[in-house]
N, C-alpha and C positions, 0 to 999 in steps of 0.2 A: 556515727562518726561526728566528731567534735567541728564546731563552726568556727575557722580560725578567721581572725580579722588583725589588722596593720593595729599593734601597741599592746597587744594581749602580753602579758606576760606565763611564762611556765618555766617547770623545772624536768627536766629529763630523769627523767625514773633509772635511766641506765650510766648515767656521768652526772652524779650529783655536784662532783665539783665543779661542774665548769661554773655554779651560780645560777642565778636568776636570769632568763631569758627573754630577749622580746621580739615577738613578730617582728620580720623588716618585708615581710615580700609573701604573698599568697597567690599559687597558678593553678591551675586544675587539676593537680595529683601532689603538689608537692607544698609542703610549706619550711620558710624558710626563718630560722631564728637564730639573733646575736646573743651574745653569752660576753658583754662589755667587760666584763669584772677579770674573766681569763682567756680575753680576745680569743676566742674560738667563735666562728660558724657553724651552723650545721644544715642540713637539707636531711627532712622527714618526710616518707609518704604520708599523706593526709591519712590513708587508710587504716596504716599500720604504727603511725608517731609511738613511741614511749614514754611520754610525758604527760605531765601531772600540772594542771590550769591551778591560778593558785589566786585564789579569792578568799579577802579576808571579810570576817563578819563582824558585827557591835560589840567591841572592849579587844580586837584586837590591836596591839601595839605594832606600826608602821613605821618606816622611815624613809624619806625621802633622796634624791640623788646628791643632796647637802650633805647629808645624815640627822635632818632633825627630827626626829621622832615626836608623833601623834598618838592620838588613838584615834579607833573606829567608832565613830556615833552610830554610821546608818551606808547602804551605800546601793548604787541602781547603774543599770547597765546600759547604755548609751553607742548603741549603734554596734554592739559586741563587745563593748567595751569598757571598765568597772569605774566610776565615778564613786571615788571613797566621801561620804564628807565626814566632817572630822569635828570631836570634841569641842576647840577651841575656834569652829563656827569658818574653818573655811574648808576648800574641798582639795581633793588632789587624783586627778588622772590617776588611772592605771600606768601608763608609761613614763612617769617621773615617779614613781617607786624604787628604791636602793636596792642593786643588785646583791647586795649581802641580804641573804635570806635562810631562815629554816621552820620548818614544819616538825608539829612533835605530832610525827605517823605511829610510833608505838603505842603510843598512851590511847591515841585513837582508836588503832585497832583493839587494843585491850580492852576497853571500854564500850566497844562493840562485841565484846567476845571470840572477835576472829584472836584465838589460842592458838600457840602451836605446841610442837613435842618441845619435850627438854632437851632432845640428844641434837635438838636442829640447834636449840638455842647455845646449847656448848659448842657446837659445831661453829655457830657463827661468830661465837669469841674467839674460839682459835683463830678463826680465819682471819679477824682483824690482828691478830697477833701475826699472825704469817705478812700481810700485807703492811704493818708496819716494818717490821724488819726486812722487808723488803727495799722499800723505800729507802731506810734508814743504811742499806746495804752499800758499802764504798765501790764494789764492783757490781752494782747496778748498770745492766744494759750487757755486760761481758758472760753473765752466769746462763745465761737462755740456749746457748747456742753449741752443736753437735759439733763441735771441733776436739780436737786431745788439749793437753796442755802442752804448750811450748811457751818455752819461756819468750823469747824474740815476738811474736805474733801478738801475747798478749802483752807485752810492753808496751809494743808502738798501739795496738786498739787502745789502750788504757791513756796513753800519752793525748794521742792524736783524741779519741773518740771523746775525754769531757771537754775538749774547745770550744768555743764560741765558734761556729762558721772557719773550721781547720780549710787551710789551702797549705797542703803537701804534697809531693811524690813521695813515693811507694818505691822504690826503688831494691830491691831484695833479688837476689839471684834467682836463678830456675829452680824451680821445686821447693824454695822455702813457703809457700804458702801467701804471695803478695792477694792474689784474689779472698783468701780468708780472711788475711787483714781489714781490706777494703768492706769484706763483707763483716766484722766486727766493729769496726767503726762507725758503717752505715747502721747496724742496728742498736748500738748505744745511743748514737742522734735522733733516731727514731723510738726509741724506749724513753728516754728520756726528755723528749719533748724540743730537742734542738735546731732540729728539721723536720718536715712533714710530708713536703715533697720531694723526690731524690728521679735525678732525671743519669741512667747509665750511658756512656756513648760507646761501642764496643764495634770490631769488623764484624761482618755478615756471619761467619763463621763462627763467633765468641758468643754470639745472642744467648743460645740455647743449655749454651754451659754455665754461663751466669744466670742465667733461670735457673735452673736445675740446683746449681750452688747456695743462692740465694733461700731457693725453698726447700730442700732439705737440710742444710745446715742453719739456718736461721731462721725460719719459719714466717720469711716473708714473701708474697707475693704479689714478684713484679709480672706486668703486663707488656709481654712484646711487641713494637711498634711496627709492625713490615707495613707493607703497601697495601696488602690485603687488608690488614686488618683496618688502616688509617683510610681506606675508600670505603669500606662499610659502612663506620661513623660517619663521614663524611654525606653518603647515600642515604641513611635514616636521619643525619639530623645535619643540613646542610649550611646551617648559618652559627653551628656551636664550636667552637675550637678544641678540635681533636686530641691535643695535649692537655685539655681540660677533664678531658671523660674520667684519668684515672690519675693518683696520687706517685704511686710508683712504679716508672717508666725505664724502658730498654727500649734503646734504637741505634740502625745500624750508623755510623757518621757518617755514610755512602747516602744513605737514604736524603739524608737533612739536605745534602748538596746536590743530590739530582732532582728536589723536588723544592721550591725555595718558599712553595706555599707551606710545605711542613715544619721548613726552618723558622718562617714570619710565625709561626701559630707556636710552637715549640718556644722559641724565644721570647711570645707575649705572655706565656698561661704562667712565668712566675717558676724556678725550683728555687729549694732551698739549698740543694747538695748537689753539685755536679762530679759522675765518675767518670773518666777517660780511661780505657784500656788501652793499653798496646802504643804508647805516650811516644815511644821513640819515632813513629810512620808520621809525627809533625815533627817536619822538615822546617828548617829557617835558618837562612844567613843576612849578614849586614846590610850586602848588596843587593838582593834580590827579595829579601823579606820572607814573609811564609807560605808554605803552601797552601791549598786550599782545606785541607783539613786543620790547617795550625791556623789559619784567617777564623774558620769557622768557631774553634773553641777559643780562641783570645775572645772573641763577642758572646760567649754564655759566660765566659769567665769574669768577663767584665762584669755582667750583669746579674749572675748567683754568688751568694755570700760565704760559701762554701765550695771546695773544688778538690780533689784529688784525683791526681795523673799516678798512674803507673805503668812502669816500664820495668826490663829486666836489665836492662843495660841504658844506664844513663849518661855516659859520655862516649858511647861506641860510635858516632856516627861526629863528634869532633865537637871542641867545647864549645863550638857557636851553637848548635842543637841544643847542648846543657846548657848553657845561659839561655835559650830560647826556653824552654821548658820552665825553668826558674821564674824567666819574666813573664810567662801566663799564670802565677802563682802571686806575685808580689811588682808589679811593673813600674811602681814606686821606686825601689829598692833595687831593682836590677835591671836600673834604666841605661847603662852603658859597658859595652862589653869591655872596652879595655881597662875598665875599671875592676872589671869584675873578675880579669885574668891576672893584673896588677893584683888584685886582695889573695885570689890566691896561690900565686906566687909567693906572694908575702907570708901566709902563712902557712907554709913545709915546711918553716924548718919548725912551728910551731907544732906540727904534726909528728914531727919524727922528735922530739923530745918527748912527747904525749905517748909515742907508739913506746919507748923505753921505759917511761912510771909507767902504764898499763902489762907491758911485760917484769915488771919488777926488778928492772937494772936498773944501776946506779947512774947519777948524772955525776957528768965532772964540774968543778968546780965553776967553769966559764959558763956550762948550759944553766946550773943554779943562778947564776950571777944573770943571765940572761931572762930566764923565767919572773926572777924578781922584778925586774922591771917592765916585762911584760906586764902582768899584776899589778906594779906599783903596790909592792911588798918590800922591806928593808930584806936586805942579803939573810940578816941573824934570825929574821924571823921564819926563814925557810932552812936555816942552814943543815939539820939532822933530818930532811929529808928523805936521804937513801935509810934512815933505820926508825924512821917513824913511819910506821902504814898507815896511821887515821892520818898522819900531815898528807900524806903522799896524796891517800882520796881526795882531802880537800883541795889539793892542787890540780889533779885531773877533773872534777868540776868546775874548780874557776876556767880552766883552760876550755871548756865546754860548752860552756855560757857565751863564752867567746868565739866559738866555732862560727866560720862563716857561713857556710848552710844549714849549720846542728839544727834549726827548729823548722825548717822549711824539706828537710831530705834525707830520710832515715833507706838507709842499704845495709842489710846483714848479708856477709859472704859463706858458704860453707866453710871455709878456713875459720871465721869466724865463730857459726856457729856449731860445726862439728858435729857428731855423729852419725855419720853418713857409710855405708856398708860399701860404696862403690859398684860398679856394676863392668860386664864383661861381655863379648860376643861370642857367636858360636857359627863361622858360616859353613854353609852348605851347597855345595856347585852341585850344582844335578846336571845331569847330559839332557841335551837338547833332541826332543820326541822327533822322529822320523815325522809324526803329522804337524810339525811346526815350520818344516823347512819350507822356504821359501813361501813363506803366508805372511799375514800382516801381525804375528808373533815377532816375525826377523825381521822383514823388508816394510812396516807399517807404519802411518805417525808413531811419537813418541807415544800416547796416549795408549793406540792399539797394542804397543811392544809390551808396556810396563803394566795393563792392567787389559788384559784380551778378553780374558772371560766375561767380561761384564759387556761383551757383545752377545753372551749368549745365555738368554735370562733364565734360556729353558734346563740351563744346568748339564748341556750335551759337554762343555770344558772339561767336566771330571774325567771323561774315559780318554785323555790324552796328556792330564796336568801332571807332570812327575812330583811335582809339589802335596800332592793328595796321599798316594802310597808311601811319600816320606812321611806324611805327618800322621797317619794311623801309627805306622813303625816307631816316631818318637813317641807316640801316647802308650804305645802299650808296652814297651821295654823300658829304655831310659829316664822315661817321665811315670813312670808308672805309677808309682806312689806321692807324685806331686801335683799339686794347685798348679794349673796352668791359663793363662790368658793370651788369646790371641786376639788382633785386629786389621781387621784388612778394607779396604775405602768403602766396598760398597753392601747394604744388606743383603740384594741378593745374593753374592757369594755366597756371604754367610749362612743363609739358608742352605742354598745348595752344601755347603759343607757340612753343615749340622745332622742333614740328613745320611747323607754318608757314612758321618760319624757315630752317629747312632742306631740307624737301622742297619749297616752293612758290618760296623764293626763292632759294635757294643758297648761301645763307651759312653758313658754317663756324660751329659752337655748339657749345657745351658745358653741361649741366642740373648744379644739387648743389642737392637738395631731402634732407629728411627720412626719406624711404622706400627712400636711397641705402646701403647701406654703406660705410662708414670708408675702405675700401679703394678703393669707385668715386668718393666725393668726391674721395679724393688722386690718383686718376687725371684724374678732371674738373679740379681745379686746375691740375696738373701741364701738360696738353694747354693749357689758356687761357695759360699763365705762356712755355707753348714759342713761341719765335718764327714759327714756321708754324702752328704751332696755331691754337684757336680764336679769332675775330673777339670772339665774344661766351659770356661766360656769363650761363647766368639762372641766379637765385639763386631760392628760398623765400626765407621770414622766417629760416630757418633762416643762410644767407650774410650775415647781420647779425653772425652770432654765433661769432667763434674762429677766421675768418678774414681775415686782411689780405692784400689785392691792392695794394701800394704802386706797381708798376711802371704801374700803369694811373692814368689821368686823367680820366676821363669814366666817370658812374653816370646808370643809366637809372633813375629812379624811375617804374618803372611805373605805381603808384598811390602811395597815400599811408598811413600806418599811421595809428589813430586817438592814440597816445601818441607824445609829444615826444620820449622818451629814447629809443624805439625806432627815430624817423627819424634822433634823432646818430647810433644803433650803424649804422644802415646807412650813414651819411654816413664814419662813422667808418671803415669799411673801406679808404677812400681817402685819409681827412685824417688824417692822424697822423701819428708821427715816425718819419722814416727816406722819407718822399714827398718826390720831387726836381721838382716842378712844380704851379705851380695849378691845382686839379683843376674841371671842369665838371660840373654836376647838370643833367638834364635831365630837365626836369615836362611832361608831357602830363597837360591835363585836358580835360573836355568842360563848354564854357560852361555857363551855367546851370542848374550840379547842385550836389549836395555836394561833388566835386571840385572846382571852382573856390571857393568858398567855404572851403573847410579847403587850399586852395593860397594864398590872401589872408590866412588866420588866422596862419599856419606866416610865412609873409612878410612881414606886416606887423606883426601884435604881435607878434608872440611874436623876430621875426628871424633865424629858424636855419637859411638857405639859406645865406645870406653872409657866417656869422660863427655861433660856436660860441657856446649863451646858456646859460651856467649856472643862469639863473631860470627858463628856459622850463615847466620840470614844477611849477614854483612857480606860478606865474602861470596857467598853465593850468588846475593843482585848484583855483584860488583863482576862476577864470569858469566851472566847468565845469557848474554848473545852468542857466547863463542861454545859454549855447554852446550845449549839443549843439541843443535846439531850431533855433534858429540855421539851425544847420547842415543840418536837414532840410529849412530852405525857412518855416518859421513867423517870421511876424513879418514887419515892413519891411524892405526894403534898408539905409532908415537904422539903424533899429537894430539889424542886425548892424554897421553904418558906426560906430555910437556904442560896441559893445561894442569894436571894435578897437582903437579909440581909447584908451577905459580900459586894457584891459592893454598898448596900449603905454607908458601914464604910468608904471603903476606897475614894468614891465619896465625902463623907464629912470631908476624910482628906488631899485629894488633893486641893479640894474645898479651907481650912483654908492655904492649904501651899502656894496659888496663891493670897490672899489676903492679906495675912502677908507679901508677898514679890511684892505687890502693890506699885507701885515708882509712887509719886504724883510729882514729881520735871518731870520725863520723860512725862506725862500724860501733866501736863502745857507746857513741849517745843513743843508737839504735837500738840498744839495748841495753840498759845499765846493769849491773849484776843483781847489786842489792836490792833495787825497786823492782827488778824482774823476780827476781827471788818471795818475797814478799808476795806480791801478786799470787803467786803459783802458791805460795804456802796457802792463803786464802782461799784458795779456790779448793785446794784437796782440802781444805776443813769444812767448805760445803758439799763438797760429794761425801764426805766420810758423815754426816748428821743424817738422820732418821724423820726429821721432822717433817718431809714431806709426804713420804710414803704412810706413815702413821695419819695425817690428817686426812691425807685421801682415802685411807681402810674408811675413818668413820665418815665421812662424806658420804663415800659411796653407802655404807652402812643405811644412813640414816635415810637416804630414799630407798630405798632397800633396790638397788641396782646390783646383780649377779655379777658377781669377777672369779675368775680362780687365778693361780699362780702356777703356771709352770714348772719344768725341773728346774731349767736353765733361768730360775728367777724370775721368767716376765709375768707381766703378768695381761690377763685377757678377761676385760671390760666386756661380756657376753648381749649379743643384741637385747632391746628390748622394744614395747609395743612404739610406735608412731605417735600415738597418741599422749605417753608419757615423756619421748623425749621434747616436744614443745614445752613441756612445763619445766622440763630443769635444762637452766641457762648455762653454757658452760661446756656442755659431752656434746659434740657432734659427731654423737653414732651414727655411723651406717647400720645397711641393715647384715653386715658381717662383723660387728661390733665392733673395738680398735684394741691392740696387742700395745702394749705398753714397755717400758724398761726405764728403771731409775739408774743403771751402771752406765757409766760414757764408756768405756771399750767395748762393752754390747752393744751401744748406738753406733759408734762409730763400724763396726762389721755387720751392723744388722739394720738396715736402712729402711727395712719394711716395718720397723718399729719405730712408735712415736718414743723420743726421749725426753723424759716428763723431768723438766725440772722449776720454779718458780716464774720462770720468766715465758715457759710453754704456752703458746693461746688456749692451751684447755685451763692450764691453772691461773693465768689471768684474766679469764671469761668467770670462771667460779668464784674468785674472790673480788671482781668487781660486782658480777651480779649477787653475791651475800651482800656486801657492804650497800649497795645501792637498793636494792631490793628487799622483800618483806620477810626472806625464810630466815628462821626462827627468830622472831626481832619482840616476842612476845612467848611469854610462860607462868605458869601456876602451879606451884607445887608443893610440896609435905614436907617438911625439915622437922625430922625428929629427933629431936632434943630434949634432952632433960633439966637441959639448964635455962631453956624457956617458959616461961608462961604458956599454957597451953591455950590454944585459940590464936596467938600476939600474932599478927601480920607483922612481915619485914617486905618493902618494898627496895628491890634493885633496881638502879637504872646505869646500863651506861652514854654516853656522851663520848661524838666525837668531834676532835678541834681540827676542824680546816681553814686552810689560808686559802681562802679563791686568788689564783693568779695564774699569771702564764704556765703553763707546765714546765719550760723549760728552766725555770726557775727553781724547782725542786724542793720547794719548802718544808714539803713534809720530812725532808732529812733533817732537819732540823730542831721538832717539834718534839722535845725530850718526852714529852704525854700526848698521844696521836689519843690515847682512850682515855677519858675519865669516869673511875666506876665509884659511884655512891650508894651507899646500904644504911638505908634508913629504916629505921622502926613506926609504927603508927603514930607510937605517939614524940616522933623527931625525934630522939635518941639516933646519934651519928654511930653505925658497927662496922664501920667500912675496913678500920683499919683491925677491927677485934674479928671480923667474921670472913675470913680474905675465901678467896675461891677455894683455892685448897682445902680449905679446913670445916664447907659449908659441901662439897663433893661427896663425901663418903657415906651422911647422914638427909641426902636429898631423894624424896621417893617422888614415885608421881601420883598425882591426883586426877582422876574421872574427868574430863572435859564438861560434862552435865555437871557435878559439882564444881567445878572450876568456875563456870557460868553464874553460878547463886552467889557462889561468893563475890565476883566482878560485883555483881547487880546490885549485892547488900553493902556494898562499901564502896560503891563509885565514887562518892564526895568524896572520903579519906584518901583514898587513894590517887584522884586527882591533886588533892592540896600536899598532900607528900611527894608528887613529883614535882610540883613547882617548885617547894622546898628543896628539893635532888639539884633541880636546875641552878637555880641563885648559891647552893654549896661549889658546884659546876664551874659556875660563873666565876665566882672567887676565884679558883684558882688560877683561872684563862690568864687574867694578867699577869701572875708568876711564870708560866709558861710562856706567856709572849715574851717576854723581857727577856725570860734565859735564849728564847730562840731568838732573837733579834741581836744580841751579844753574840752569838755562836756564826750567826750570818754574816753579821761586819766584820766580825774579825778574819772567819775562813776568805771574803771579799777582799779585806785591808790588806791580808799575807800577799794573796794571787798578786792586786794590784798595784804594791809596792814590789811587788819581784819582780814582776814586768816592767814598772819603770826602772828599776837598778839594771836589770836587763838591758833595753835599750838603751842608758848609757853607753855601753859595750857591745851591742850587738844591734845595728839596727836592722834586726828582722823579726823586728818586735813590731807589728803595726800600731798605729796610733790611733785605726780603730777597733782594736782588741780591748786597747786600756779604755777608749773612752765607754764601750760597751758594757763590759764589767761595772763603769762606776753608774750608768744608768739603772744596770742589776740591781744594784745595789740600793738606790732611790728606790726602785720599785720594789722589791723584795721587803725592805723595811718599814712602808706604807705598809705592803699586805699585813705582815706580820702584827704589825702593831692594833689592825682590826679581827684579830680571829674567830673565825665562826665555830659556833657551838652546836652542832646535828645531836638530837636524841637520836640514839640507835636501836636501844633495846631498853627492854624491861620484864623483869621476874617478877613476881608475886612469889612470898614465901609463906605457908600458914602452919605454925608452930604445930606439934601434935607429940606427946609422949612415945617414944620407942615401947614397940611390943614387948 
């Protein structure tokens, strides 16, 4: 194990880019090293580090934290630590060495003989090839991730997710997908280097489904905060702050405010990204200010640079909520309400000219004349508006720009975005069992009425629930031939049902309850989604939560949940976007209980069987004293008849008050047509290329790793020994190998499959560890030619140019040459551009490793002084490259930063420090650039030989 000491420098074997490193901190297992150059940290076990100590020897060229450059005369170690002294008679520490550095590892190893294959060495050009276009990808951070395409979802992630530290709401109806959003966004900021910490705030209840979400569509994993987990930490390591242990964090907002040591510790350890779910339950008005959950996030909001709220209904609980919600986002800007109801007042009627050019009606002459001056545009130069369509666009953009919440508050309606299949109920009164009467079925809490069985774990409920012999009956006639899903609260039922279902009647099932692991839910989906599969799954409460069954039509609602939003999320499994027919709900209750009574409430106020009601959890805490009685059987018929009545009034004047105040102009910036369009075209041009599938064939190829391919395309990566998966970086195999699919409709129904696409942690575990690492970075080989001299050595190298700097800077999109390949001849003759890959492919054989070896041995000198010649041709070109990358950065800078100041002109929801952010970028980005570093990567050896 390596001796580490305070000022050592090294480089990480596995993130070359972050530069040159230096011890700041050594403890008894761990060491701790700064990476200045692209302000990263990192903490290594002593035992297991990946890094490469980096001592230079006599005649090597140095350079200082100035940048003035030495050479090495001589140099000795000094308490662990490299005292260089230097040609020109003084010395210089280890720890004031310039963290721009590199190492030529190829040439070393070549000259050590450690060779490798040629099919590794083509393999590793590809991979830089993949891994630049990558980079270089506009929809970098969007393309990783197990969602469909919808246009709406990836507008707003594309929008939102390249920002600087975005503070929006989410704002999108039920069932469009606002949690994917969120979770698109968040992993763009995280792929991209924008955030590193991302702290979720969600109810008790949302944890497990934004887990869930998070790690099978996006393949990150967060760590959930409960009280167990947070006393554990706290038990093994009592003086470290428990929001520190992990990068990305879910916790419930309950928890932070019953526990204020978890809030002090939560609120020192630092996020980058703050999510809020469920954004409407902070409450705030003028007079009495916020509540305790809206006090808690205005103090992380203050404090993270980044924040999105989302809610499904954003002015349902009255506009002081909506400005409340606004002003935890921008408190600058939406420092006064009646200011804020004044602006928008003002502009409706800005709105309703916007909703006519988005509809493609004509304006009359006065709304022209009007528009015009809005703008401060002459009348004539708008005037052929109604029969110009590009004038028309331009016009609804400028009116856009000028939106009062447009850049702060993206909401897409179903109306909006359409295609939606609708959905319908089906109920079922069942008579009331002779062993129900007068038990705690009829006469019981509400609890007991609405969900009895789950007093009897042992499953004795089946031989008296009329609910059981109806639902065999629906499965094996009416449902016969159909995908059916059902859900009921608790797993035990569903056990108890399953078995029923299966052993008594024959029907093919599938269970995913709570007490399942990750692995048997995606198997149990997996089986219901297969065409022979199962007829039916039962869900828990938990099948509400983080998965969508869109190919299916029919949800058994078992029972009935006592909260509204909890019957959308189970409704929501089936009604959402990307469902290609109208789905049916099917209610069993049993007459004169609680169940019939709360299947009349859900039905008739509140109307959320047949139509999705964004008032209903409104309307619901607004009856909820005079209800639940109710609902136990107290009172008259009529007056439960008279309570229905009332929240249907007010259900339908809430209803009218969120339609009337429907903003088509904010619904259009949610989504733009043409930029959404665009997007999506890109994207199906990346699923439709081959170029990923192909480079993994020879990947895997070249370790000689077993896969086959299924009918259904997947394909299956077959175990291999333990001892071979330590050495390839990249595959973590189990020992049941992993099942694969490059098709997103097969990812998306087939969730027990990884969906491998560039941005997957298997494929950027592979193409960092090639790039960073030695496999194939070295080769020797036979080029038979005839238009060679026979014997003539050709030495290949390539060069790669990196900009060490922050990540979230992204430079390498810029870097028109991420590879520079030079092809020299022994005796300097430049073939680079005469002998290109292609055309050196077809005529490349391999050569013996034992001969390979004699040859290294006998031509070491040449060889060496031919790649220093590789390097200084290399070098040449760096400053061509820099220059055009440094032009390409100011300007894509100069665009953003003057569209945000013309912007705030007009809109100030422009922050002041978004622009000032950008132009710091900008300083710093064109420093890096202008120093770019030159990595030897690889090199070939070619030795001429006549063709047979």
């Amino acid at each position: 194990m390596s001796v580490f000491a305070i000022g050592q420098r090294y480089l990480s074997d596995s993130e070359s880019n972050l530069g040159l490193g230096v011890v700041i901190e050594v403890d008894d297992r761990c060491v701790h090293i700064l990476f200045p150059q692209s302000e990263e940290k990192r903490v290594y076990a002593k035992a297991s580090a990946q890094l490469s100590r980096v001592v230079f020897g006599s005649g090597d060229t140095i350079f200082d934290q100035d940048g003035q450059e030495f050479v090495v005369a001589s140099c000795e170690e000094i308490a662990d630590v490299m005292r260089y002294h230097l040609t020109c008679g003084k010395s210089l520490m280890e720890t004031r060495l310039s963290a721009n550095i590199t190492l030529a590892k190829p040439l070393e190893r070549l000259l050590a003989g450690r060779i490798e294959h040629n099919e590794h060495y083509e393999v590793r050009q590809d991979a830089l090839k993949l891994n630049a276009m990558l980079t270089r990808h506009p929809l970098r951070g969007l393309i990783g991730a197990r969602v469909d395409i919808i246009n709406h979802q990836l507008y707003i992630a594309h929008e939102v997710g390249k920002r600087l530290a975005p503070r929006v709401l989410l704002a999108d109806e039920v069932g469009l997908g606002k949690t994917i959003e969120a979770g698109l966004v968040v992993h763009q900021q995280l792929i991209t280097g924008r955030a590193n910490r991302v702290l979720i705030l969600v109810p008790d209840s949302l944890q497990y489904q934004w887990m869930i979400e998070l790690k099978r569509r996006f393949n990150l994993d967060f760590a959930i905060f409960d009280l167990v987990r947070t006393a554990s930490i706290k038990e093994h390591n009592p003086d470290e702050n428990v929001f520190g242990t992990e990068q990305l964090i879910i916790a419930s907002i309950d928890l932070l405010l019953d526990h204020h040591d978890l809030y002090e510790q939560a609120y020192a350890s630092g996020f980058d990204l703050l999510v809020v779910d469920e954004a409407h339950h902070l409450h705030w008005d003028s007079e009495q200010g916020g509540n305790d959950k809206y006090e808690l996030v205005a103090d992380f909001a203050q404090h993270i640079a980044g924040v999105l709220l989302l809610t499904a209904t954003p002015e349902q609980l009255g506009v002081e909520s909506h400005f409340a919600r606004l002003r935890l986002l921008d408190p600058h800007r939406f420092d006064d309400l009646d200011d804020f109801i004044a602006s928008q007042d003002a502009f409706a009627d800005v709105a309703m000219v916007a909703t006519l050019l988005i509809d493609g009606k004509d304006l009359t002459d006065k709304q022209i004349t009007a528009v015009a001056g809005l703008l401060g545009f002459d009348v004539s130069e708008i005037a052929d508006i109604n029969t110009n369509d590009k004038l028309r666009q331009h016009i609804i953009n400028e009116l856009l720009d000028r939106h009062g919440t447009g850049r702060v508050l993206f909401r897409n309606t179903r109306d909006s975005v359409q295609g939606f299949y609708g959905r319908t109920s089906i109920a079922y009164p069942l008579p009331l069992p002779t062993a129900w009467q007068n038990t705690p079925y009829t006469h019981g809490k509400l609890r007991e009425q609405l969900w009895g069985e789950e007093g009897f774990p042992d499953g004795s409920w089946l031989e008296a629930d009329p609910r059981v012999p109806w639902l065999i009956e629906l499965l094996k006639n009416d449902l016969k031939h159909n995908k059916v899903l059902l859900i009921a609260r608790s797993g035990a039922t569903i056990e108890s049902l399953e078995a029923v279902l299966r052993l008594h009647a024959g029907i093919k099932t599938a269970i995913f309850t709570e007490q399942m692991s990750l692995l048997e839910r995606d198997q149990a989906s997996a089986y219901f989604a297969d065409t022979h599969g199962a007829q039916i799954l039962l869900c828990s409460e938990i099948g509400s939560e983080g998965r969508n069954f869109q190919f299916a039509q029919d949800l058994v609602l078992f029972d009935l949940p006592a909260n509204p939003d909890t019957l959308e999320q189970r409704i929501g499994r089936l009604d959402r976007i990307g469902q290609i027919a109208q789905i049916r709900l099917h209610v069993p209750f049993v007459v004169g209980t609680a169940q019939e009574r709360l299947y009349h409430w859900y039905d008739h106020a509140l109307n959320i069987f047949n139509h999705i009601s964004p008032t209903a959890q409104t309307v619901q805490e607004h009856f909820i004293a005079d209800l639940k009685p109710l609902l136990e059987g107290q009172g008259t018929p009529n007056d439960f008849t008279e309570l229905v009545a009332d929240a249907t009034a007010l259900r339908i004047q809430l209803e009218e008050e969120l339609q009337a105040g429907r903003d088509r102009l904010l619904e259009y910036n949610s989504c733009r047509p043409s930029v959404a369009g665009r997007i999506v075209q890109a994207m199906h041009e990346l699923d439709n290329t081959q170029i990923l599938p192909v480079f993994l064939d020879r990947y895997l190829d070249a370790l000689n790793i077993d896969y086959s391919i299924s009918r259904d395309d997947s394909w299956v990566i077959h175990p291999i020994d333990s001892t071979e998966v330590q050495d390839i970086s990249g595959l973590p195999l189990d020992e049941d190998g992993m099942t694969l699919t490059f098709d997103r409709t097969q990812a998306l129904t087939r969730e027990d499959m990884a969906y491998m696409t560039l941005e997957h942690p298997l494929m950027t575990g592979v193409l960092e560890s090639i790039k960073s690492g030695t496999f194939g970075n070295t080769s020797v080989v036979l080029l038979k030619s005839s238009a060679m001299p026979q014997g003539l050595m050709l030495i290949e190298n390539h060069f790669r140019v990196e900009a060490i700097a922050p990540k979230h800077l992204n430079l390498s999109a810029y870097l028109s040459g991420q590879i520079i390949r030079v092809l020299l001849a022994e005796n300097g003759n430049d073939l680079t551009k005469v002998a290109t890959p292609d055309k050196l492919l077809p005529i490349i054989d391999r050569l013996d490793k034992a001969k390979a070896r004699q040859v290294i041995k006998a031509r070491h000198e040449v060889i060496g002084n031919i790649t220093a010649l590789a390097k200084t041709k290399a070098t040449d070109e760096l400053s061509a490259i820099s220059a055009s990358a440094q032009s390409q950065f100011a300007d894509h800078l100069d665009k953003e930063i003057g569209r945000l100041q013309r912007l705030q002109a007009i809109n100030p929801n422009v922050r002041d420090d978004e622009i000032k952010t950008l132009i710091e970028m900008k300083e710093q980005g064109l420093s890096a650039l202008a120093n770019l570093s030159l990595v030897p990567d690889s090199i070939r050896v070619l030795i001429c030989v006549k063709p047979d």
